[in-house]
HTML snippet that shows the backbone in 3Dmol.js (N, CA, C, O; Angstrom):
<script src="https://3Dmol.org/build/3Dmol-min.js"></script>
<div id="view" style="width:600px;height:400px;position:relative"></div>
<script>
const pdb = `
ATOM      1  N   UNK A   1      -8.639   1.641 -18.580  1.00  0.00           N
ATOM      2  CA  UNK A   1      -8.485   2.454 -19.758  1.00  0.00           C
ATOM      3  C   UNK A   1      -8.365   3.912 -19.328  1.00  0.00           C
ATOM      4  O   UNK A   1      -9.130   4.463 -18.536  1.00  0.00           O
ATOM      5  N   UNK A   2      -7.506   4.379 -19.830  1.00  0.00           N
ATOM      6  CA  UNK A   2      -6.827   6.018 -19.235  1.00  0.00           C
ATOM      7  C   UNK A   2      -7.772   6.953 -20.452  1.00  0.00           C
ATOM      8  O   UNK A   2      -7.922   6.571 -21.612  1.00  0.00           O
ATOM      9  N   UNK A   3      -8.207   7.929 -20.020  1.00  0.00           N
ATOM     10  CA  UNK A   3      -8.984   8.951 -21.037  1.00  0.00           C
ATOM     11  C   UNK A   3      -7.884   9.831 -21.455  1.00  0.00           C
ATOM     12  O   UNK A   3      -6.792   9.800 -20.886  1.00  0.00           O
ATOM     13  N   UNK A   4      -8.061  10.360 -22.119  1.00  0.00           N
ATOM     14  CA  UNK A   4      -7.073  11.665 -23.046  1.00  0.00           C
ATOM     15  C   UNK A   4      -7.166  12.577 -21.863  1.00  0.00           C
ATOM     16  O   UNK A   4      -8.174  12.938 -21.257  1.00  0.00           O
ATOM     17  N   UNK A   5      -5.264  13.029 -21.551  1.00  0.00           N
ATOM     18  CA  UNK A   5      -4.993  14.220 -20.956  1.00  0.00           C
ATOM     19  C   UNK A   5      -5.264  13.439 -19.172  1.00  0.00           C
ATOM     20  O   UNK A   5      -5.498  14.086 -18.152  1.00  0.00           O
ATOM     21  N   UNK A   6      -5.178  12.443 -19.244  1.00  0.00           N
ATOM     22  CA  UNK A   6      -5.318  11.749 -17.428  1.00  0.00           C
ATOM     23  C   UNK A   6      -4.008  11.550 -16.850  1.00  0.00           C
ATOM     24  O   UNK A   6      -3.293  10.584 -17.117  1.00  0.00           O
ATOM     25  N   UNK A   7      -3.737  12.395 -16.129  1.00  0.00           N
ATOM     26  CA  UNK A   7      -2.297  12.193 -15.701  1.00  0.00           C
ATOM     27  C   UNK A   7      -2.333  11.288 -14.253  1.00  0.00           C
ATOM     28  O   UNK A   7      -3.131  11.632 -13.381  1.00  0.00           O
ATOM     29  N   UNK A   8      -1.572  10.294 -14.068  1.00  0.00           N
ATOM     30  CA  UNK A   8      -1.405   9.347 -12.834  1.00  0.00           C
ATOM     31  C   UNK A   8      -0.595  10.293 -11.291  1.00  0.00           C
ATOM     32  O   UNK A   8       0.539  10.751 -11.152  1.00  0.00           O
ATOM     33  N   UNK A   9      -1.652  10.273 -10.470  1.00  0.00           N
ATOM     34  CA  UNK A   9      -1.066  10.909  -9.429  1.00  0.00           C
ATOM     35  C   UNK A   9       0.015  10.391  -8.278  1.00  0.00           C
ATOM     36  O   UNK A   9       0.195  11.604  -8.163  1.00  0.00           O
ATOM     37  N   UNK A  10       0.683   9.933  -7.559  1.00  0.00           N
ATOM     38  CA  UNK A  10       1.327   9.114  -6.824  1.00  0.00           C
ATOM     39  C   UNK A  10       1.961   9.802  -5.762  1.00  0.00           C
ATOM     40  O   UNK A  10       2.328  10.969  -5.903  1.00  0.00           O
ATOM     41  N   UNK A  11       2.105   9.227  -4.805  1.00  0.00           N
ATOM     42  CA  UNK A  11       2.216  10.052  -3.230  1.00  0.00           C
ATOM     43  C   UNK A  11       3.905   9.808  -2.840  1.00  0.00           C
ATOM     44  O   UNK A  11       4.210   8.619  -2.936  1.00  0.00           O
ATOM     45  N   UNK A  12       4.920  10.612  -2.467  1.00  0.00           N
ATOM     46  CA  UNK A  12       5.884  10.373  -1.884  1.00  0.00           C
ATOM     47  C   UNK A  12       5.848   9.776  -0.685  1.00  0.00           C
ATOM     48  O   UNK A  12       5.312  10.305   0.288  1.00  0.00           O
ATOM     49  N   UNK A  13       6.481   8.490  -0.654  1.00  0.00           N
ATOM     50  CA  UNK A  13       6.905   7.468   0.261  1.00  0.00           C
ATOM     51  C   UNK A  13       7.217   8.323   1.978  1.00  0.00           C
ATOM     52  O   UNK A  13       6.865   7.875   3.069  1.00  0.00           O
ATOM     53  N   UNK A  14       8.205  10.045   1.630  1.00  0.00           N
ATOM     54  CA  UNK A  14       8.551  10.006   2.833  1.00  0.00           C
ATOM     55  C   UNK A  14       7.772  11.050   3.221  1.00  0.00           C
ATOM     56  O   UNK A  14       7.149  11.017   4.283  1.00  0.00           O
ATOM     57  N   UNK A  15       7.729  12.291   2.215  1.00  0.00           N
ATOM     58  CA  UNK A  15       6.541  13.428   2.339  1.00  0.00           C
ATOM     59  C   UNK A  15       5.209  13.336   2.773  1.00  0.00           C
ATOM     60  O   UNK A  15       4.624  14.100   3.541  1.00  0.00           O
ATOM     61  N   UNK A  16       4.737  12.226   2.153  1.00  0.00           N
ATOM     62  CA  UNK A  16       3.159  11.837   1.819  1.00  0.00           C
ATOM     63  C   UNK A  16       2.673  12.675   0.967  1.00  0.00           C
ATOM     64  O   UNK A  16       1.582  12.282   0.554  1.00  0.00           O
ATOM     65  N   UNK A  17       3.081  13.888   0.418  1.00  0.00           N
ATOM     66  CA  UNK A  17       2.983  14.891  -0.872  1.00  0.00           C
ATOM     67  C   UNK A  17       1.934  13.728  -1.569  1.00  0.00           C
ATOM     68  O   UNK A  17       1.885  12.559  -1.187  1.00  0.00           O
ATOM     69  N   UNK A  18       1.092  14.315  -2.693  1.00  0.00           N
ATOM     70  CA  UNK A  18       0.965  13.801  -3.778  1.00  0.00           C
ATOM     71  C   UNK A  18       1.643  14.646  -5.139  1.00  0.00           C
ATOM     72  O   UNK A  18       1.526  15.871  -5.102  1.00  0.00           O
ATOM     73  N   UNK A  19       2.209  14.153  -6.103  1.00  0.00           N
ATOM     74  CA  UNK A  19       2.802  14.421  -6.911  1.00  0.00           C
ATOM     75  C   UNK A  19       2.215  13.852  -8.597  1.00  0.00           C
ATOM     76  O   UNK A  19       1.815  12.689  -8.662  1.00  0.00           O
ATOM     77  N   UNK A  20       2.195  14.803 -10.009  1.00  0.00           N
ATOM     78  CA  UNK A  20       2.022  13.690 -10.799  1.00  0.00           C
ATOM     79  C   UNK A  20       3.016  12.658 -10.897  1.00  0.00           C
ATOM     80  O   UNK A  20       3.748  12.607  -9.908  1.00  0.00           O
ATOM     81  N   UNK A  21       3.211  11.974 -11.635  1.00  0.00           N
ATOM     82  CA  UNK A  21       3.749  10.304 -11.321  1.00  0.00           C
ATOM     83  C   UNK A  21       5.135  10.621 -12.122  1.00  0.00           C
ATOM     84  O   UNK A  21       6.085   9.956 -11.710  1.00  0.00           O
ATOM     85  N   UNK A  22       5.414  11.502 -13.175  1.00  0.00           N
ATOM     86  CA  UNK A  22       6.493  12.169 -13.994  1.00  0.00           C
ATOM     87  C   UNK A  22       7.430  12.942 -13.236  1.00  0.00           C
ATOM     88  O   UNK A  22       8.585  12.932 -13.661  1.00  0.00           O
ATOM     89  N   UNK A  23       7.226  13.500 -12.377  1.00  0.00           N
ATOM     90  CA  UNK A  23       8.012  14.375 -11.154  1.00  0.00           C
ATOM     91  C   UNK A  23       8.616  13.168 -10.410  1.00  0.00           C
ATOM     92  O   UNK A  23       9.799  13.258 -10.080  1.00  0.00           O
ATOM     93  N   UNK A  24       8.107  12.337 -10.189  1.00  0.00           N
ATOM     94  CA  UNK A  24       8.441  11.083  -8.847  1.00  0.00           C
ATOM     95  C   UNK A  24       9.956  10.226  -9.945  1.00  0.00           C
ATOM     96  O   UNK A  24      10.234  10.107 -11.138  1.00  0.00           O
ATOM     97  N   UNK A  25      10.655   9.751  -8.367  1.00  0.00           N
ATOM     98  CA  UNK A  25      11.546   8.694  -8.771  1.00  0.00           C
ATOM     99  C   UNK A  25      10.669   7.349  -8.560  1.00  0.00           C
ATOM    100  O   UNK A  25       9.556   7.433  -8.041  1.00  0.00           O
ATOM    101  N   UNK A  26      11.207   6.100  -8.979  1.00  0.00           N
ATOM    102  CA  UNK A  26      10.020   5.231  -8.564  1.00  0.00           C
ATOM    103  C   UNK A  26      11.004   4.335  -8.123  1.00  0.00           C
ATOM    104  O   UNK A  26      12.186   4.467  -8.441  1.00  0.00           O
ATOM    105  N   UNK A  27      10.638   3.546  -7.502  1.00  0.00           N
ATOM    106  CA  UNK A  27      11.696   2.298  -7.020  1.00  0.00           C
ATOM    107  C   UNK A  27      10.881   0.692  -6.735  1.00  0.00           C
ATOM    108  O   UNK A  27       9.951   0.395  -5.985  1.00  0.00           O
ATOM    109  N   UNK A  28      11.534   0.034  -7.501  1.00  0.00           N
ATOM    110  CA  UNK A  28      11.079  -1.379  -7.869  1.00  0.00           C
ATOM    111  C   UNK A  28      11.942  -2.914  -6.887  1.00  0.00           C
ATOM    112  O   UNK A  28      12.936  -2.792  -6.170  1.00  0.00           O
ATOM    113  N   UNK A  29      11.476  -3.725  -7.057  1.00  0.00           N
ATOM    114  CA  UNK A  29      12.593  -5.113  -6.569  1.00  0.00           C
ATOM    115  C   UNK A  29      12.474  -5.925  -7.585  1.00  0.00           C
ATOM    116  O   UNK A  29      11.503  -6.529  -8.041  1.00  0.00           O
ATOM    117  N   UNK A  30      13.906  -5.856  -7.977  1.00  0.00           N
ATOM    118  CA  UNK A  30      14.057  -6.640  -9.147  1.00  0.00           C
ATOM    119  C   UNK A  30      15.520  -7.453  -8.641  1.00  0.00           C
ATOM    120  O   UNK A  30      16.512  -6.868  -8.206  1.00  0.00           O
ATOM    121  N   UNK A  31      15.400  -8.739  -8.793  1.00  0.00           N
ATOM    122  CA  UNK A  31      16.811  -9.420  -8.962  1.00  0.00           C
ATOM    123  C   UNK A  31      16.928  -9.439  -7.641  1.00  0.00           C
ATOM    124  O   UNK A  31      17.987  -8.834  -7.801  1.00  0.00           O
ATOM    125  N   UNK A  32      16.829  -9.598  -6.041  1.00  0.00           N
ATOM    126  CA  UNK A  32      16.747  -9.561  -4.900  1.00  0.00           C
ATOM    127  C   UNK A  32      17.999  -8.477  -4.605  1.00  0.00           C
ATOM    128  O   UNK A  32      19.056  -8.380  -3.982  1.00  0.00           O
ATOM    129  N   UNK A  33      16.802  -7.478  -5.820  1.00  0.00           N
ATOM    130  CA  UNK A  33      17.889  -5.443  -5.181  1.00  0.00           C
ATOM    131  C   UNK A  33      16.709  -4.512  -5.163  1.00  0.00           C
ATOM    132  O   UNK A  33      15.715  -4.930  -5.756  1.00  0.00           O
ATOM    133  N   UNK A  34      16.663  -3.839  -4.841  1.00  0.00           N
ATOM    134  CA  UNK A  34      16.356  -2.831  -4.876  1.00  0.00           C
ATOM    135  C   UNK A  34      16.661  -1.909  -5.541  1.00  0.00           C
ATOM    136  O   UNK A  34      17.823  -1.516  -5.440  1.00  0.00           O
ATOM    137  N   UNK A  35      15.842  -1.296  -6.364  1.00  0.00           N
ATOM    138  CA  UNK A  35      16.635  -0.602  -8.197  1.00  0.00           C
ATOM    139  C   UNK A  35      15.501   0.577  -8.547  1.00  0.00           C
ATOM    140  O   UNK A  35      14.285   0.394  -8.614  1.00  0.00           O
ATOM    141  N   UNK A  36      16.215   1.829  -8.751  1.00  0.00           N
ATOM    142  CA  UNK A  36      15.446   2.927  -9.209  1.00  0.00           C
ATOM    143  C   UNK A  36      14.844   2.614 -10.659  1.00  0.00           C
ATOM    144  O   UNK A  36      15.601   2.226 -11.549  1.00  0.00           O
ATOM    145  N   UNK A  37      13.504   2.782 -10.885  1.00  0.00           N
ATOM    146  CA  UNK A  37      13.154   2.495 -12.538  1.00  0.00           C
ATOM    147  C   UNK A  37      12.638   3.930 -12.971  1.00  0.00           C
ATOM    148  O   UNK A  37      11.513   4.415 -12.859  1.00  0.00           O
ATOM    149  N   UNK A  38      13.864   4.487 -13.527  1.00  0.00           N
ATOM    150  CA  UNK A  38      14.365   5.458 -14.455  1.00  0.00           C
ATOM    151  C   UNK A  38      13.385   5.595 -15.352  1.00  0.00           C
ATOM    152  O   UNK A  38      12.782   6.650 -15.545  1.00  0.00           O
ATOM    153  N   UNK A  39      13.096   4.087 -16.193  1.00  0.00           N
ATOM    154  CA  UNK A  39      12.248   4.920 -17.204  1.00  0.00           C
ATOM    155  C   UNK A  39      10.794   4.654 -16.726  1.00  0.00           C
ATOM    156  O   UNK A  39       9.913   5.089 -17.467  1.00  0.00           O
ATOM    157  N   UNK A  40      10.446   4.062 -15.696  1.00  0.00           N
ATOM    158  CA  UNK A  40       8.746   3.776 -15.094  1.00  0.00           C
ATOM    159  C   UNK A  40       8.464   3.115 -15.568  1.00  0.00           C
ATOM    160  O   UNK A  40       7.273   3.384 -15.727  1.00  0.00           O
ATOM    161  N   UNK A  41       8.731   1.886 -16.236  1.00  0.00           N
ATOM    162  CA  UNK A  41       7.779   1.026 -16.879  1.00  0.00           C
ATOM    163  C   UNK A  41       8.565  -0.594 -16.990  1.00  0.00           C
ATOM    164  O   UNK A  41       8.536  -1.405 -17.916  1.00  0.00           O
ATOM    165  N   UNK A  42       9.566  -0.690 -15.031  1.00  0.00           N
ATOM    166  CA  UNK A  42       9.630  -2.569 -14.660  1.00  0.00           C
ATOM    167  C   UNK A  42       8.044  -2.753 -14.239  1.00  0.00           C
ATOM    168  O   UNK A  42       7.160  -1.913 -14.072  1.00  0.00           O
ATOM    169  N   UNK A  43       8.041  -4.013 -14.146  1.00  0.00           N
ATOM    170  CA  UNK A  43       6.461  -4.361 -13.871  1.00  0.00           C
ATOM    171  C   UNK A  43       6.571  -4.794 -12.040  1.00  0.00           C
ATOM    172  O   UNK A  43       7.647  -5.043 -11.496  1.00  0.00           O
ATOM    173  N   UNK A  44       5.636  -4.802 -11.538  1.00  0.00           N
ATOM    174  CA  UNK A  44       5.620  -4.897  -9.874  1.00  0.00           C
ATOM    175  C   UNK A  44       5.363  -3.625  -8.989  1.00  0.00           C
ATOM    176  O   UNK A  44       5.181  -2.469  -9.371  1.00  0.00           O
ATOM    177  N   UNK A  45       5.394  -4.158  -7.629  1.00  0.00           N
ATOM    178  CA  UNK A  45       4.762  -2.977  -7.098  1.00  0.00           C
ATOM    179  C   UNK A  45       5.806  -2.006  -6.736  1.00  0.00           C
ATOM    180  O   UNK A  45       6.702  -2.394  -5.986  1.00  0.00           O
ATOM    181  N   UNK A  46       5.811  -0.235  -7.370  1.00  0.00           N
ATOM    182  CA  UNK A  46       6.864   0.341  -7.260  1.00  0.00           C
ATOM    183  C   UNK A  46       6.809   1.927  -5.566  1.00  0.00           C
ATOM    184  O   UNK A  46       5.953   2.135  -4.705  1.00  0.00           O
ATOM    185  N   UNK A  47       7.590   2.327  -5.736  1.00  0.00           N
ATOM    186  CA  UNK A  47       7.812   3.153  -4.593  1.00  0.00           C
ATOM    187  C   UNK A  47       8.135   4.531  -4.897  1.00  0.00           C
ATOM    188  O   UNK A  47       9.139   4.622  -5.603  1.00  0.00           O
ATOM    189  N   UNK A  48       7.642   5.539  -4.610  1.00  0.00           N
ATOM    190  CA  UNK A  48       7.998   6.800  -4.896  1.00  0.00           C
ATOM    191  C   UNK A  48       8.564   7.851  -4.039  1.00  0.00           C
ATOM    192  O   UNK A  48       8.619   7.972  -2.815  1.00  0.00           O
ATOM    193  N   UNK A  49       8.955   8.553  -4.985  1.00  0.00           N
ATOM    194  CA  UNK A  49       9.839  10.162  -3.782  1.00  0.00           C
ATOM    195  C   UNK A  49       9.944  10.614  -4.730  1.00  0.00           C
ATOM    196  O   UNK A  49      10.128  10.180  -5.867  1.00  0.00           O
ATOM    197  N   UNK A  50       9.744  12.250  -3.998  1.00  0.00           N
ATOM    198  CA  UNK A  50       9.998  13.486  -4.892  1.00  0.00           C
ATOM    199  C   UNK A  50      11.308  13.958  -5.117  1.00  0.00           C
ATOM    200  O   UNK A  50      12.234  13.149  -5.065  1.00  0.00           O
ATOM    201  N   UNK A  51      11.501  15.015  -5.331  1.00  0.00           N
ATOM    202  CA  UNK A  51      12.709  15.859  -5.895  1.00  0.00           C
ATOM    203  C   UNK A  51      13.250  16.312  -4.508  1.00  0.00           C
ATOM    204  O   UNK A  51      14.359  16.177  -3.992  1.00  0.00           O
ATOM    205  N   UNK A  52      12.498  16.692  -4.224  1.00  0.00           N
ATOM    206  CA  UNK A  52      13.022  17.686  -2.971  1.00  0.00           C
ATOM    207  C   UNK A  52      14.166  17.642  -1.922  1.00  0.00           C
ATOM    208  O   UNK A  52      14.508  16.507  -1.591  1.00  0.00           O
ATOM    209  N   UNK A  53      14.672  18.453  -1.471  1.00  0.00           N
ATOM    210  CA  UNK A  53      15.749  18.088  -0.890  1.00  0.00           C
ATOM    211  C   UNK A  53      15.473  17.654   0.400  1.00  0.00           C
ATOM    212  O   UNK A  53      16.399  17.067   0.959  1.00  0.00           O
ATOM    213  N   UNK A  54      14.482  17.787   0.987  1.00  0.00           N
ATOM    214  CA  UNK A  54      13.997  16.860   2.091  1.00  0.00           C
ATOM    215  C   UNK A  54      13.931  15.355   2.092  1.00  0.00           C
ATOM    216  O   UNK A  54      14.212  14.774   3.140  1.00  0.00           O
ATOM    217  N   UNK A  55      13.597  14.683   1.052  1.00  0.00           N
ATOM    218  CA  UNK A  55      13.029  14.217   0.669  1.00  0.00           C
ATOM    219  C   UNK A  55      14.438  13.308   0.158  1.00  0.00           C
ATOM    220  O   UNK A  55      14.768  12.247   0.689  1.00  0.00           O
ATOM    221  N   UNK A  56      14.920  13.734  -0.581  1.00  0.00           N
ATOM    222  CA  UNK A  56      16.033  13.136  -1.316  1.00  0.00           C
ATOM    223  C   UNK A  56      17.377  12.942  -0.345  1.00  0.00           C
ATOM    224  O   UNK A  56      18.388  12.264  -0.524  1.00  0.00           O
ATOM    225  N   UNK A  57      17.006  13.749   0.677  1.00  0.00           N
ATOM    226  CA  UNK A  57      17.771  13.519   2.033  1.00  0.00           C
ATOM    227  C   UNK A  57      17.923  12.106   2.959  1.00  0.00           C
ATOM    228  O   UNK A  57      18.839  11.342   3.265  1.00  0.00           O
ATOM    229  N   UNK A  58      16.305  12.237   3.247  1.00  0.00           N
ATOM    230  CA  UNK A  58      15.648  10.974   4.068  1.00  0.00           C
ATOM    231  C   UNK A  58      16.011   9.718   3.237  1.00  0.00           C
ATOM    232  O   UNK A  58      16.223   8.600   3.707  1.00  0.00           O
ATOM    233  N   UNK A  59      16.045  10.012   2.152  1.00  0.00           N
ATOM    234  CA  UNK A  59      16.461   8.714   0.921  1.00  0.00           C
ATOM    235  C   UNK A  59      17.828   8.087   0.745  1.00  0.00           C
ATOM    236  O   UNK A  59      18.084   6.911   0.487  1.00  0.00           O
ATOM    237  N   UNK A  60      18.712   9.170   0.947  1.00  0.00           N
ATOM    238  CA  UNK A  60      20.055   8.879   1.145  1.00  0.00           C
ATOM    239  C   UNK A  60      20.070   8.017   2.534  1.00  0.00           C
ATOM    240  O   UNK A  60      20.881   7.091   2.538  1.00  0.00           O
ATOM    241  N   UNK A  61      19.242   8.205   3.781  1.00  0.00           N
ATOM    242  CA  UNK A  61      19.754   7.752   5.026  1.00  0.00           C
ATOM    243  C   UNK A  61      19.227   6.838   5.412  1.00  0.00           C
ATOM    244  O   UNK A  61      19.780   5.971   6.088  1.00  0.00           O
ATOM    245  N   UNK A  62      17.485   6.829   4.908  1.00  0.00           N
ATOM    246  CA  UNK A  62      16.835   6.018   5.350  1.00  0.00           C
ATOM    247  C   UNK A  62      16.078   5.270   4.275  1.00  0.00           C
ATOM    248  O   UNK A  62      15.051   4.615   4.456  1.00  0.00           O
ATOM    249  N   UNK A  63      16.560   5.407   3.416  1.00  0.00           N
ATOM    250  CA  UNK A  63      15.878   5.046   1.993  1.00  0.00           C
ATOM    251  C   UNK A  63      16.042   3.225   2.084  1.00  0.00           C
ATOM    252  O   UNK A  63      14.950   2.745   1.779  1.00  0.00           O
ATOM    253  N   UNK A  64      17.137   2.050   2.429  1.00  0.00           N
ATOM    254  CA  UNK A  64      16.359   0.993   2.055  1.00  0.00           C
ATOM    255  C   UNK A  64      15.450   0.520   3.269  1.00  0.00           C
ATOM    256  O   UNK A  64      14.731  -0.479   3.244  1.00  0.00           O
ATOM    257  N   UNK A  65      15.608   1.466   4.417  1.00  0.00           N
ATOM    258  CA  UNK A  65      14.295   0.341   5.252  1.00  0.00           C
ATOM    259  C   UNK A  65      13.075   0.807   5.016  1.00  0.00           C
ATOM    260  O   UNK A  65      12.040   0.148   5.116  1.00  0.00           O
ATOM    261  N   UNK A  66      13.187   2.245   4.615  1.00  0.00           N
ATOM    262  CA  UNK A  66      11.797   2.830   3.832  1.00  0.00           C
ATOM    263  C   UNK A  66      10.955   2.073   2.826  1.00  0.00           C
ATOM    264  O   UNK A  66       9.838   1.561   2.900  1.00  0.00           O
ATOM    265  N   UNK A  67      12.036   2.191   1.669  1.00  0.00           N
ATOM    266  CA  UNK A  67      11.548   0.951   0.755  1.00  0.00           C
ATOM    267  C   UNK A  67      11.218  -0.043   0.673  1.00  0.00           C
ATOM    268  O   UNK A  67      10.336  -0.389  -0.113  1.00  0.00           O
ATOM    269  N   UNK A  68      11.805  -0.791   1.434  1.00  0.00           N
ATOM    270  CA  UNK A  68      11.158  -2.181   1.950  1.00  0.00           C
ATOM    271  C   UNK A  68      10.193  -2.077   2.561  1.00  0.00           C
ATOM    272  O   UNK A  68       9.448  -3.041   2.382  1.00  0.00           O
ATOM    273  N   UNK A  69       9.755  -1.228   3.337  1.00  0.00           N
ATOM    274  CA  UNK A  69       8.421  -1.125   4.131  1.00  0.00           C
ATOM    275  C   UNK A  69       6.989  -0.714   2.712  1.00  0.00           C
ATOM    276  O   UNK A  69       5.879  -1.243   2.647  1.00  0.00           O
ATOM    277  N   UNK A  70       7.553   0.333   1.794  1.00  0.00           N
ATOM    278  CA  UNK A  70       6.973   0.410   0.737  1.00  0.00           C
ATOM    279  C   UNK A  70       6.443  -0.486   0.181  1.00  0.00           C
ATOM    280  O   UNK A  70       5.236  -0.552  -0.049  1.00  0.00           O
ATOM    281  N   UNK A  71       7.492  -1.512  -0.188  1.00  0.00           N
ATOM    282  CA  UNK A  71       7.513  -2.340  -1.075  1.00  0.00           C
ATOM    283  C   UNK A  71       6.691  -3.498  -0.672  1.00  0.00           C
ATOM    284  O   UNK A  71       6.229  -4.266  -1.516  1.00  0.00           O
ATOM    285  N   UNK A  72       6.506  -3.638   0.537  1.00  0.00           N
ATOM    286  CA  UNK A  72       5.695  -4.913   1.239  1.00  0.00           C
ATOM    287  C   UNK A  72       7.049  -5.835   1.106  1.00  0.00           C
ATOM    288  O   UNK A  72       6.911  -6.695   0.236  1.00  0.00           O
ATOM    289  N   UNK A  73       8.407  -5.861   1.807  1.00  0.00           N
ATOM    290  CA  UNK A  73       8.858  -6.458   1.509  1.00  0.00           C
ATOM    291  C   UNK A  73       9.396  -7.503   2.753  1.00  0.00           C
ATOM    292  O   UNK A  73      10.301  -8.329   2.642  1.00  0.00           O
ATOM    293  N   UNK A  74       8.495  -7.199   4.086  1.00  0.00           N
ATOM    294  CA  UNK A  74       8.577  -7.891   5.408  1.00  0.00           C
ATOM    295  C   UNK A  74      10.039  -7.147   5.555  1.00  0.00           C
ATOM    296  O   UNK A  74      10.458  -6.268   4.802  1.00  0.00           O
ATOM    297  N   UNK A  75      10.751  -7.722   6.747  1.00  0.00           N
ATOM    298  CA  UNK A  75      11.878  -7.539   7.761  1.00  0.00           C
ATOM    299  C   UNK A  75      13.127  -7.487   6.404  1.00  0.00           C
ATOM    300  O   UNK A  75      14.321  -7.342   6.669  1.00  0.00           O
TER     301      UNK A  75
END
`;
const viewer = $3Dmol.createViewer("view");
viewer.addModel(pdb, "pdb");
viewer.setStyle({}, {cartoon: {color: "spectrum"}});
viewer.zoomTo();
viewer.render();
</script>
């Protein structure tokens, strides 16, 4: 149960930043893909990254073996 005004904190995948959870992209496995959830609310275990251009860099290049490692998703 969330109290009034509790915002969810969540850590970037490549930064290790912590971020609130509204700033973050999140990334889910759905359908045997790998899929950004835009609006935050597929169910399963999801993956985060910030805005940043560091960040959104490493994502472009290295973003699905990242994710999969995120994701617990083995080899």
């Amino acid at each position: 149960m969330s109290s009034k005004g509790h915002v969810p904190i969540r850590m970037c995948i490549f930064c290790r930043k912590r971020f609130p959870k509204d700033l973050l992209k999140r990334f889910v496995f759905k359908k045997g893909m790998i899929v950004e959830d835009k609006c935050k609310t597929l169910s399963g275990r999801g993956a985060y990254c910030c805005t940043s251009p560091e960040c959104l860099k490493k994502l472009t290049k290295y973003g699905h073996k990242a994710l999969k490692g995120a994701l617990k998703l083995g080899n």
